[in-house]
PyMOL Python script that loads the backbone (N, CA, C, O; Angstrom):
from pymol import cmd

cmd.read_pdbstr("""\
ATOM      1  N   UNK A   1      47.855 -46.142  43.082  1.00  0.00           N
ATOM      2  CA  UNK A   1      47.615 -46.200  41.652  1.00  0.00           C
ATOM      3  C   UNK A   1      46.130 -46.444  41.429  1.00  0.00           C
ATOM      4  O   UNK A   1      45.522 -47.234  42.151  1.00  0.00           O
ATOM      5  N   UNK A   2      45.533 -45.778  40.440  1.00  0.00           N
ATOM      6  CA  UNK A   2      44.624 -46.056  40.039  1.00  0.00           C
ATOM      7  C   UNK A   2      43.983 -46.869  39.494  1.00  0.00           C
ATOM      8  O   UNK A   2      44.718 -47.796  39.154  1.00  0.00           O
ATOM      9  N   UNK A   3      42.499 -47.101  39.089  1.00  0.00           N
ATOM     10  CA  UNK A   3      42.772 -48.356  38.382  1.00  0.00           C
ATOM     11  C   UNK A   3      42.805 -47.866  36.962  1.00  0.00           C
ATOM     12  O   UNK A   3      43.096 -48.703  36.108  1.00  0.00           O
ATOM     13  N   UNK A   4      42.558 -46.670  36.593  1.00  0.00           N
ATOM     14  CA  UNK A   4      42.865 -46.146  34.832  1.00  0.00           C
ATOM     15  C   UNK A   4      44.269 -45.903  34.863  1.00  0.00           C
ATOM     16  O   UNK A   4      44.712 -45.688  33.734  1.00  0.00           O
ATOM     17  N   UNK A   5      45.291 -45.855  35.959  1.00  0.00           N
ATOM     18  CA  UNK A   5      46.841 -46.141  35.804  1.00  0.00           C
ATOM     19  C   UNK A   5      47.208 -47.516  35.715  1.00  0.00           C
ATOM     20  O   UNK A   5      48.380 -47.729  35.402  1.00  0.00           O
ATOM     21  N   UNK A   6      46.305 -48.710  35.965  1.00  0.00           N
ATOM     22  CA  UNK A   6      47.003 -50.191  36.207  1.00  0.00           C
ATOM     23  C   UNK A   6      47.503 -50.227  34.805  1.00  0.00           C
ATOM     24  O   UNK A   6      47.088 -49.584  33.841  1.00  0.00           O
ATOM     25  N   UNK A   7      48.693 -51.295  34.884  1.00  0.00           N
ATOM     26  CA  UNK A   7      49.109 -51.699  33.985  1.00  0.00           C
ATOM     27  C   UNK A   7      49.033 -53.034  33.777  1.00  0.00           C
ATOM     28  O   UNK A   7      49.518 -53.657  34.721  1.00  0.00           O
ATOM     29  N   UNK A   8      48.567 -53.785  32.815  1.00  0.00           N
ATOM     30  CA  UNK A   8      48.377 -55.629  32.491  1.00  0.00           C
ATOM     31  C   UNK A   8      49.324 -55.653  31.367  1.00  0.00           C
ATOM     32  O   UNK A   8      49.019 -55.150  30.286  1.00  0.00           O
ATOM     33  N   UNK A   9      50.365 -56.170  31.558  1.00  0.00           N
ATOM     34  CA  UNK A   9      51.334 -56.756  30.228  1.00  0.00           C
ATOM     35  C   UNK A   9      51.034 -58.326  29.800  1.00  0.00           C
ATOM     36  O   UNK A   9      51.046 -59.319  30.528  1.00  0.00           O
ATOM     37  N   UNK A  10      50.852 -58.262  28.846  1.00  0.00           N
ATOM     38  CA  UNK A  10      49.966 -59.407  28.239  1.00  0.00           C
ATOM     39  C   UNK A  10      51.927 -59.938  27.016  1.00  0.00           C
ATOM     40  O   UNK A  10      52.655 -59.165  26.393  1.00  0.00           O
ATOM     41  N   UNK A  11      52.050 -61.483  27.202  1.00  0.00           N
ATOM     42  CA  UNK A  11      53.217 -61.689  26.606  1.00  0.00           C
ATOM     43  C   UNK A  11      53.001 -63.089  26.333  1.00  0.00           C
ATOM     44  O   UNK A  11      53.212 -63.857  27.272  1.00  0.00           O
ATOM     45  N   UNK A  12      52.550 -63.664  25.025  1.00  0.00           N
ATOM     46  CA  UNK A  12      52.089 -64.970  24.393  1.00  0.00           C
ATOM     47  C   UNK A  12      51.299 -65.148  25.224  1.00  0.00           C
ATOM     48  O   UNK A  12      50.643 -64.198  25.649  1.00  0.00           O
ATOM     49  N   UNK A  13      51.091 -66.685  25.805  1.00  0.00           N
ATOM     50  CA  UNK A  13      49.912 -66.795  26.354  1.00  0.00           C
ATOM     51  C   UNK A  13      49.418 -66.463  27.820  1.00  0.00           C
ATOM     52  O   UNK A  13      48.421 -66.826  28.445  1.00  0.00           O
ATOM     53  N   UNK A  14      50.697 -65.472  28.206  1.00  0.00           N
ATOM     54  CA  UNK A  14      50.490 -64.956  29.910  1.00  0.00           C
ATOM     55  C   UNK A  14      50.241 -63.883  29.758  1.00  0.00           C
ATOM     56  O   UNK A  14      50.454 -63.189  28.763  1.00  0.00           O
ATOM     57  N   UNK A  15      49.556 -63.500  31.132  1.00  0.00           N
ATOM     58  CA  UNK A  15      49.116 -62.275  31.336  1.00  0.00           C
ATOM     59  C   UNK A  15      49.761 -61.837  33.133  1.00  0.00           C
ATOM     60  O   UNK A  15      49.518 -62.660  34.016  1.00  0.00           O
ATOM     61  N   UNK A  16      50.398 -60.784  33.433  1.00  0.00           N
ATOM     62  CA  UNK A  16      51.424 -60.841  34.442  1.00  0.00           C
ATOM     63  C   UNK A  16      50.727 -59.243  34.640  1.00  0.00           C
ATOM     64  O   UNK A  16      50.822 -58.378  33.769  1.00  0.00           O
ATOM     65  N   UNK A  17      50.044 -59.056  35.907  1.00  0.00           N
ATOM     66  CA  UNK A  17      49.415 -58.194  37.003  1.00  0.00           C
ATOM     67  C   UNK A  17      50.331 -57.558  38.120  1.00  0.00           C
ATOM     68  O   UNK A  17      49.781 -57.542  39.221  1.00  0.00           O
ATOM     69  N   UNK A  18      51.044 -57.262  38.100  1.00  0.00           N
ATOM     70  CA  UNK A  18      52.540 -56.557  38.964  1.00  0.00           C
ATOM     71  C   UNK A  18      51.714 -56.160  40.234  1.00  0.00           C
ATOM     72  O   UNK A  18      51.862 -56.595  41.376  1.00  0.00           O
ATOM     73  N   UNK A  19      50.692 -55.118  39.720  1.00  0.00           N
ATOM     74  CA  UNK A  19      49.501 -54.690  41.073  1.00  0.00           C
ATOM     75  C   UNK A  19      49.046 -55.788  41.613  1.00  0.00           C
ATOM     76  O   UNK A  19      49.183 -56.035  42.811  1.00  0.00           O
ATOM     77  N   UNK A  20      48.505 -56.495  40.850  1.00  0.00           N
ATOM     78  CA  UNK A  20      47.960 -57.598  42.155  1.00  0.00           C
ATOM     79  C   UNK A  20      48.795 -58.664  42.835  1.00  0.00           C
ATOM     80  O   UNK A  20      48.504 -59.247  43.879  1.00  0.00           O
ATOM     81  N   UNK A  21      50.595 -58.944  41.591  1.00  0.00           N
ATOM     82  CA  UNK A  21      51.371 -60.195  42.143  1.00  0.00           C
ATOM     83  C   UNK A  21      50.444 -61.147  41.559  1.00  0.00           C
ATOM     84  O   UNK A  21      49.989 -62.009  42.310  1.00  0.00           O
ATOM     85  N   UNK A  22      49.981 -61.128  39.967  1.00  0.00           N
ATOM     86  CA  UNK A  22      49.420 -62.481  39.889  1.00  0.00           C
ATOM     87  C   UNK A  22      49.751 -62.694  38.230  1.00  0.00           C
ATOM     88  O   UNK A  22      49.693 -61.783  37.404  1.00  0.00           O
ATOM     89  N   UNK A  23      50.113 -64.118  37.932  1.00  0.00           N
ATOM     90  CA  UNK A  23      50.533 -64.276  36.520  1.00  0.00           C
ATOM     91  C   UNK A  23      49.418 -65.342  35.860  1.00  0.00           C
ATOM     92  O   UNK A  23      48.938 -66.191  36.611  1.00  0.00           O
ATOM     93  N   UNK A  24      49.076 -65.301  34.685  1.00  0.00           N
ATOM     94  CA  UNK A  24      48.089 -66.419  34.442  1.00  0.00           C
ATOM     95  C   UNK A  24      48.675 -67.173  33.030  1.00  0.00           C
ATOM     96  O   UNK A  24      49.557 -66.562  32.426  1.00  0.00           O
ATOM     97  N   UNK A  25      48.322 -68.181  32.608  1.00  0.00           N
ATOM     98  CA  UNK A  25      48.274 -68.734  31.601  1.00  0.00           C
ATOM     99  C   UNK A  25      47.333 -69.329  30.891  1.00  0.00           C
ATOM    100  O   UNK A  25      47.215 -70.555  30.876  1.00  0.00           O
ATOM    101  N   UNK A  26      46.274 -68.214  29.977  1.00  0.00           N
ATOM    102  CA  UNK A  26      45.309 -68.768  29.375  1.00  0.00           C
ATOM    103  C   UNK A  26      44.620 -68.868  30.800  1.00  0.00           C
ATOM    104  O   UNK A  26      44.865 -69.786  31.582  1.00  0.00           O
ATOM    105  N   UNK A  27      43.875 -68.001  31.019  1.00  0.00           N
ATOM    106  CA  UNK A  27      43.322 -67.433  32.478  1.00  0.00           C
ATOM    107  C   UNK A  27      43.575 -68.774  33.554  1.00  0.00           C
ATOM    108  O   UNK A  27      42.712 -68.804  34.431  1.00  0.00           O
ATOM    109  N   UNK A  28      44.191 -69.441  33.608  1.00  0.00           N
ATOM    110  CA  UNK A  28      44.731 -70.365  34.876  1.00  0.00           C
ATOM    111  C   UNK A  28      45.621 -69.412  35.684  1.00  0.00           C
ATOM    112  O   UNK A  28      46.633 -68.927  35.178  1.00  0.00           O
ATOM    113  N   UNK A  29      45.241 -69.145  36.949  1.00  0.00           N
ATOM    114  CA  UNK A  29      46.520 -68.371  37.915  1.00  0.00           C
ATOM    115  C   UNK A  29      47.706 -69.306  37.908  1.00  0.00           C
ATOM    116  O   UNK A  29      47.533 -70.504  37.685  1.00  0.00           O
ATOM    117  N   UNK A  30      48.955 -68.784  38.152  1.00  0.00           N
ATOM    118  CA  UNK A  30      50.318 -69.975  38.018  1.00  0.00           C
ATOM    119  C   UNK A  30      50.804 -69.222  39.691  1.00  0.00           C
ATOM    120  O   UNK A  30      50.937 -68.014  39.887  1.00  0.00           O
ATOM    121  N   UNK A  31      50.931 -69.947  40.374  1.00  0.00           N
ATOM    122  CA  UNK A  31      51.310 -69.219  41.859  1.00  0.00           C
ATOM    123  C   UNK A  31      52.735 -68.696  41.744  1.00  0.00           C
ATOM    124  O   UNK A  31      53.427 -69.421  41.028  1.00  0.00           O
ATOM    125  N   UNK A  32      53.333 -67.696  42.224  1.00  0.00           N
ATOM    126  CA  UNK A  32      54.255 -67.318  42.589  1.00  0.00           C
ATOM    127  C   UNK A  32      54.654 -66.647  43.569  1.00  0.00           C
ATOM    128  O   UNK A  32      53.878 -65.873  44.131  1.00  0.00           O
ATOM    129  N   UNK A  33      56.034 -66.811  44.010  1.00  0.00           N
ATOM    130  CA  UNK A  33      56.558 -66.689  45.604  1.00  0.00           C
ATOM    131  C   UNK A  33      56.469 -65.452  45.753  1.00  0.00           C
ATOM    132  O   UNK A  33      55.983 -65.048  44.696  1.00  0.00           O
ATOM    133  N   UNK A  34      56.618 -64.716  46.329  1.00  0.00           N
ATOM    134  CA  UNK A  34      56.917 -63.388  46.729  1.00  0.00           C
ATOM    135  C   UNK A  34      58.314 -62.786  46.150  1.00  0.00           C
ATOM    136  O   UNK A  34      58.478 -61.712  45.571  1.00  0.00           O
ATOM    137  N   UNK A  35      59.273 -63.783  46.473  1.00  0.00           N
ATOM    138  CA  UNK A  35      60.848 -62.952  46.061  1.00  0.00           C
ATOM    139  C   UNK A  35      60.881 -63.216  44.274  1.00  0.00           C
ATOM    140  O   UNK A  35      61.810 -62.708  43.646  1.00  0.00           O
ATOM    141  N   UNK A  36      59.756 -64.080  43.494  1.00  0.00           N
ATOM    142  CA  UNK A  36      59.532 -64.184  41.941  1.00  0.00           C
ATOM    143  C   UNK A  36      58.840 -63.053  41.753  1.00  0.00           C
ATOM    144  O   UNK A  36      59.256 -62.348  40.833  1.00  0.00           O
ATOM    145  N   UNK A  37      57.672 -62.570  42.501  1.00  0.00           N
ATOM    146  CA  UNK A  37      56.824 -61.571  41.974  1.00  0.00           C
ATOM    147  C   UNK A  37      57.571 -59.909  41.933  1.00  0.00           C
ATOM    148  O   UNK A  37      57.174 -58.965  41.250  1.00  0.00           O
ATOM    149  N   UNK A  38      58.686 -59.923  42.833  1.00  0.00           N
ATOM    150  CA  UNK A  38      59.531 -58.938  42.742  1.00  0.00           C
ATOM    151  C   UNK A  38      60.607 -58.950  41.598  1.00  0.00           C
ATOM    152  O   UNK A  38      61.141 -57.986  41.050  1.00  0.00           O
ATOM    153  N   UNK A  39      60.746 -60.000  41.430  1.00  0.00           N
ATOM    154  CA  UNK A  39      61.793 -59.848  40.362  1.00  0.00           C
ATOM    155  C   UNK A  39      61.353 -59.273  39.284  1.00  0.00           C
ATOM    156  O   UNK A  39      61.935 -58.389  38.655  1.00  0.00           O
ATOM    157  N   UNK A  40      59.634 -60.076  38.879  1.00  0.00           N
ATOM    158  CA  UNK A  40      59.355 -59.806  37.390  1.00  0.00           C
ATOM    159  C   UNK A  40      58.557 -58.143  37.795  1.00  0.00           C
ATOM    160  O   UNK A  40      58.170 -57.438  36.863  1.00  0.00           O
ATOM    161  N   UNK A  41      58.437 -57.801  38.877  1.00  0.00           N
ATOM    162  CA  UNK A  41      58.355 -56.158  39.021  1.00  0.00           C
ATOM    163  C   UNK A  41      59.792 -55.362  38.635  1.00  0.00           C
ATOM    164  O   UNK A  41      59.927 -54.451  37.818  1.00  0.00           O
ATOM    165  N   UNK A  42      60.620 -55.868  39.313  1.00  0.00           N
ATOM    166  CA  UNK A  42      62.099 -55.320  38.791  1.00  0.00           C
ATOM    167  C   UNK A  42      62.273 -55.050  37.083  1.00  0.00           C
ATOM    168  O   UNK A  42      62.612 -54.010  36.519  1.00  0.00           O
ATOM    169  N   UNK A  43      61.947 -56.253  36.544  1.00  0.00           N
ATOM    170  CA  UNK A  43      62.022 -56.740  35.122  1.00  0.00           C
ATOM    171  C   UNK A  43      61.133 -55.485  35.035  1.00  0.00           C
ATOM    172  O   UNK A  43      61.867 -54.524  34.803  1.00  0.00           O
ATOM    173  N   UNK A  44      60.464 -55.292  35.084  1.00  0.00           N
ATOM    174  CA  UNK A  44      59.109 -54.676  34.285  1.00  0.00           C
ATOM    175  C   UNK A  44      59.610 -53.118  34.632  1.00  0.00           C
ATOM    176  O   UNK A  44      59.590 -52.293  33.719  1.00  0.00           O
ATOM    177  N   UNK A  45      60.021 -52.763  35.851  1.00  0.00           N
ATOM    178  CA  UNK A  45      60.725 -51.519  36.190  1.00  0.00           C
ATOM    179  C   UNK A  45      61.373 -50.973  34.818  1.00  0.00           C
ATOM    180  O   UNK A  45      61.063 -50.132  33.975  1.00  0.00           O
ATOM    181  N   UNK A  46      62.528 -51.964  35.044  1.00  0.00           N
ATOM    182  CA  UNK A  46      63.926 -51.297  34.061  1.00  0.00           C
ATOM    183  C   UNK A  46      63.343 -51.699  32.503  1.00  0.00           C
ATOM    184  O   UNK A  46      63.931 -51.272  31.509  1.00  0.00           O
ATOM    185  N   UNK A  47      62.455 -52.330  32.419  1.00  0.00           N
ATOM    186  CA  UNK A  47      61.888 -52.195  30.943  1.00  0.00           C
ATOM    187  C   UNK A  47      60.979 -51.224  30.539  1.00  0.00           C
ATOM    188  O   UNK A  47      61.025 -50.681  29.436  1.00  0.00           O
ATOM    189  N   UNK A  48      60.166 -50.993  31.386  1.00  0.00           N
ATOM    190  CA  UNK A  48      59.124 -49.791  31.441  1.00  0.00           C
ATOM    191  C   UNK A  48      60.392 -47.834  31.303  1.00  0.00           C
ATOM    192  O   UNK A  48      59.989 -46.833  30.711  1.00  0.00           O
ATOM    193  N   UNK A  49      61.472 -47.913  31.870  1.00  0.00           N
ATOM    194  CA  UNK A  49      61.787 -46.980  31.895  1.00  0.00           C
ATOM    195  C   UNK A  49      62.456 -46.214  30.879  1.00  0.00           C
ATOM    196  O   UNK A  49      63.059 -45.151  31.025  1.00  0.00           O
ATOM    197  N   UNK A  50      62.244 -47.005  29.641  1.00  0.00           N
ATOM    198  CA  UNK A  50      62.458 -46.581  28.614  1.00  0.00           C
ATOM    199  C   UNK A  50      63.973 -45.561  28.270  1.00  0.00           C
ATOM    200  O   UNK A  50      64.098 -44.543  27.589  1.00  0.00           O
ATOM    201  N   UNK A  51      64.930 -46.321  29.032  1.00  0.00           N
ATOM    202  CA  UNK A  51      66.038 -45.695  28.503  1.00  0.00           C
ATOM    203  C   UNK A  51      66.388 -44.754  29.591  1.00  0.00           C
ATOM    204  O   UNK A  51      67.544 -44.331  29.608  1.00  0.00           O
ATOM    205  N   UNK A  52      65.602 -44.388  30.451  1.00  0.00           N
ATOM    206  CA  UNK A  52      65.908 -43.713  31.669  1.00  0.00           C
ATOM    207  C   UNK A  52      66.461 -44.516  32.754  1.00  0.00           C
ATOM    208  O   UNK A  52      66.066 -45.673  32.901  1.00  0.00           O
ATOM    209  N   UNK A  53      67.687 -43.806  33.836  1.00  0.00           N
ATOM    210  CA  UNK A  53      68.307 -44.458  34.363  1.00  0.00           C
ATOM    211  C   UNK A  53      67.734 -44.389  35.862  1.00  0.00           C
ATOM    212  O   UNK A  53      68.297 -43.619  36.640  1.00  0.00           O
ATOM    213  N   UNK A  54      66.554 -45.214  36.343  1.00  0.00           N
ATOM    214  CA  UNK A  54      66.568 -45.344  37.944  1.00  0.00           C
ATOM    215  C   UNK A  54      67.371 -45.083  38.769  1.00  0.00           C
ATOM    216  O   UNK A  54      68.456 -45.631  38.579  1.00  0.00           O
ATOM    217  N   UNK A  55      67.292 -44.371  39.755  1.00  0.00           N
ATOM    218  CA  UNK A  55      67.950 -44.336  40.971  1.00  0.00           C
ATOM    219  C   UNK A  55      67.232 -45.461  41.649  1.00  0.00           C
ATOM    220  O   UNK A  55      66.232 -46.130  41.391  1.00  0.00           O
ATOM    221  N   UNK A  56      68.502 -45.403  43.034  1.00  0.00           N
ATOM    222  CA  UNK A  56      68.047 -46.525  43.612  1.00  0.00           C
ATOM    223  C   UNK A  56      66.910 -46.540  44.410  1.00  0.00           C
ATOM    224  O   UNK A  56      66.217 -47.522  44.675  1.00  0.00           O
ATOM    225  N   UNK A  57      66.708 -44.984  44.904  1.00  0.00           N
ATOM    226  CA  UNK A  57      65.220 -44.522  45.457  1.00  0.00           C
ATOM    227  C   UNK A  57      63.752 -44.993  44.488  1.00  0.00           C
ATOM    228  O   UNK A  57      62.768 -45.409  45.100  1.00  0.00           O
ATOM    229  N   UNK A  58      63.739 -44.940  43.761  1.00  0.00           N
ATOM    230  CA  UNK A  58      63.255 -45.246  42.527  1.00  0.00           C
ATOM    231  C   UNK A  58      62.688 -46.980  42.409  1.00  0.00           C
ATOM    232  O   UNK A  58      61.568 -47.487  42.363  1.00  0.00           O
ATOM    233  N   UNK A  59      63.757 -47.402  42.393  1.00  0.00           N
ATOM    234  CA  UNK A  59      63.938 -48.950  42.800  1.00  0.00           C
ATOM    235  C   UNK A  59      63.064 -49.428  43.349  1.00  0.00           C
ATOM    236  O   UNK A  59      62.182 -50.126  42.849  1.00  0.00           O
ATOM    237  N   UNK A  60      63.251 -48.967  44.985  1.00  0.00           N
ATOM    238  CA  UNK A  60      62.979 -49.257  46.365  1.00  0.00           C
ATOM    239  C   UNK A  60      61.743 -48.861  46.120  1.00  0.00           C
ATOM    240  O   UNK A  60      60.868 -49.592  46.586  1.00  0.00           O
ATOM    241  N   UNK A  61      61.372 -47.846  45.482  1.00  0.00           N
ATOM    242  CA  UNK A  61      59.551 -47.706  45.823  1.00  0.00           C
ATOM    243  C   UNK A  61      58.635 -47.879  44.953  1.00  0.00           C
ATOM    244  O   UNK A  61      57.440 -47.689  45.175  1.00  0.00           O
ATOM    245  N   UNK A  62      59.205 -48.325  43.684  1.00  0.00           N
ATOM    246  CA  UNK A  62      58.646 -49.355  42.793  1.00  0.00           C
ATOM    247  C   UNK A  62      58.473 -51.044  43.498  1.00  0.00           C
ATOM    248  O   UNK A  62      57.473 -51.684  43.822  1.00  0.00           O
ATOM    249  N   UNK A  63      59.550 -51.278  43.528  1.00  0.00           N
ATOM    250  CA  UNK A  63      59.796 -52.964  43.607  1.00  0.00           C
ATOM    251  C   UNK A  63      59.650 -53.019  45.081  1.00  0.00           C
ATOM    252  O   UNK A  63      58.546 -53.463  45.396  1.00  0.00           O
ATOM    253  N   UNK A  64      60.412 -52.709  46.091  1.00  0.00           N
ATOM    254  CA  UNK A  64      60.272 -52.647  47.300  1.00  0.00           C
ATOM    255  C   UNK A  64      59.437 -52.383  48.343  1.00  0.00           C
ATOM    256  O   UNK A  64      59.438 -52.940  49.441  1.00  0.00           O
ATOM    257  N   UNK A  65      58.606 -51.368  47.893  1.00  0.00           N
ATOM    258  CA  UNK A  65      57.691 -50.453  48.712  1.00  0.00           C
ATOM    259  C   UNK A  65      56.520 -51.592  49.671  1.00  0.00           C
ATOM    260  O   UNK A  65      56.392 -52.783  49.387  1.00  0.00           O
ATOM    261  N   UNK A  66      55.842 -50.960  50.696  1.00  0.00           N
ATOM    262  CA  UNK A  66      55.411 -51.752  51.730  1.00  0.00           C
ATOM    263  C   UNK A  66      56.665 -52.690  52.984  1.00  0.00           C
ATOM    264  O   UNK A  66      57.640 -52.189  53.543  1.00  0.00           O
ATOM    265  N   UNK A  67      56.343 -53.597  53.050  1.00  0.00           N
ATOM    266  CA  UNK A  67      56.776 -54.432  54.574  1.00  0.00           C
ATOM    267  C   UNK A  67      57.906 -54.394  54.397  1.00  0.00           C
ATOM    268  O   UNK A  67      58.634 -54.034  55.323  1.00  0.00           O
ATOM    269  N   UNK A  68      58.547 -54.817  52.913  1.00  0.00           N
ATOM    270  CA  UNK A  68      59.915 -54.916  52.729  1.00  0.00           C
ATOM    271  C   UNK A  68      60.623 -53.906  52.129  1.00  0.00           C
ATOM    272  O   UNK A  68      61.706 -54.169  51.605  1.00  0.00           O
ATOM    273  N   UNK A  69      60.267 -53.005  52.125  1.00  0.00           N
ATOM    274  CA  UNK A  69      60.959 -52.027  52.457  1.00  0.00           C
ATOM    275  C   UNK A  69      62.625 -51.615  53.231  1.00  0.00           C
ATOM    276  O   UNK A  69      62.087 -51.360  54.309  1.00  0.00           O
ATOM    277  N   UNK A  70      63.266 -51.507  53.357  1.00  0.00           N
ATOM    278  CA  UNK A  70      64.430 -51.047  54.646  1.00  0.00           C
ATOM    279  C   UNK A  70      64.289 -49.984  54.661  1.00  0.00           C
ATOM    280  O   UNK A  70      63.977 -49.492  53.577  1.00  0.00           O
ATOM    281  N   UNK A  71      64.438 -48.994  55.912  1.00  0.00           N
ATOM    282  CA  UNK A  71      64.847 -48.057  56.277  1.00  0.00           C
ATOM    283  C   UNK A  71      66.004 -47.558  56.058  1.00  0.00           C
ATOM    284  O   UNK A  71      66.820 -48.431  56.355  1.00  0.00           O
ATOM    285  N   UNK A  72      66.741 -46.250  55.555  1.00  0.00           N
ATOM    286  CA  UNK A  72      67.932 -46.286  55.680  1.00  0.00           C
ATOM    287  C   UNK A  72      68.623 -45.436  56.643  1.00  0.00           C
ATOM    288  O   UNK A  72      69.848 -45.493  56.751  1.00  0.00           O
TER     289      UNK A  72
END
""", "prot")
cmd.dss("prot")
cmd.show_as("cartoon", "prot")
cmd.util.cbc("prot")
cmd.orient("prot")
């Protein structure tokens, strides 16, 4: 992804970076785990898709993609 493709969703006083895995509050970083930063990628997936129905391929290389990954 590019960086004129990144996306920053900005929601009251956070700001949540999916590309980098980083959430802030009122520019303070707030740490989060790895299996949190996937979720709110998940979240952001099925909200971003505007009514379109993901496959699970889809899923996996949004939210999943890199180390954790599975093979199938």
């Amino acid at each position: 992804m590019s960086l004129a493709e990144k996306e920053i969703y900005r929601f009251g006083r956070f700001i949540l970076d999916p590309t980098e895995g980083m959430l802030s509050c009122e520019g303070m970083p707030i740490l989060l785990t790895p299996k949190a930063i996937r979720h709110a990628t998940l979240s952001l997936c099925l909200v971003s898709s505007h009514g379109h129905v993901l496959t699970k391929d889809e899923l996996l290389e949004q939210v999943w993609a890199g180390p954790f990954r599975r093979r199938s």
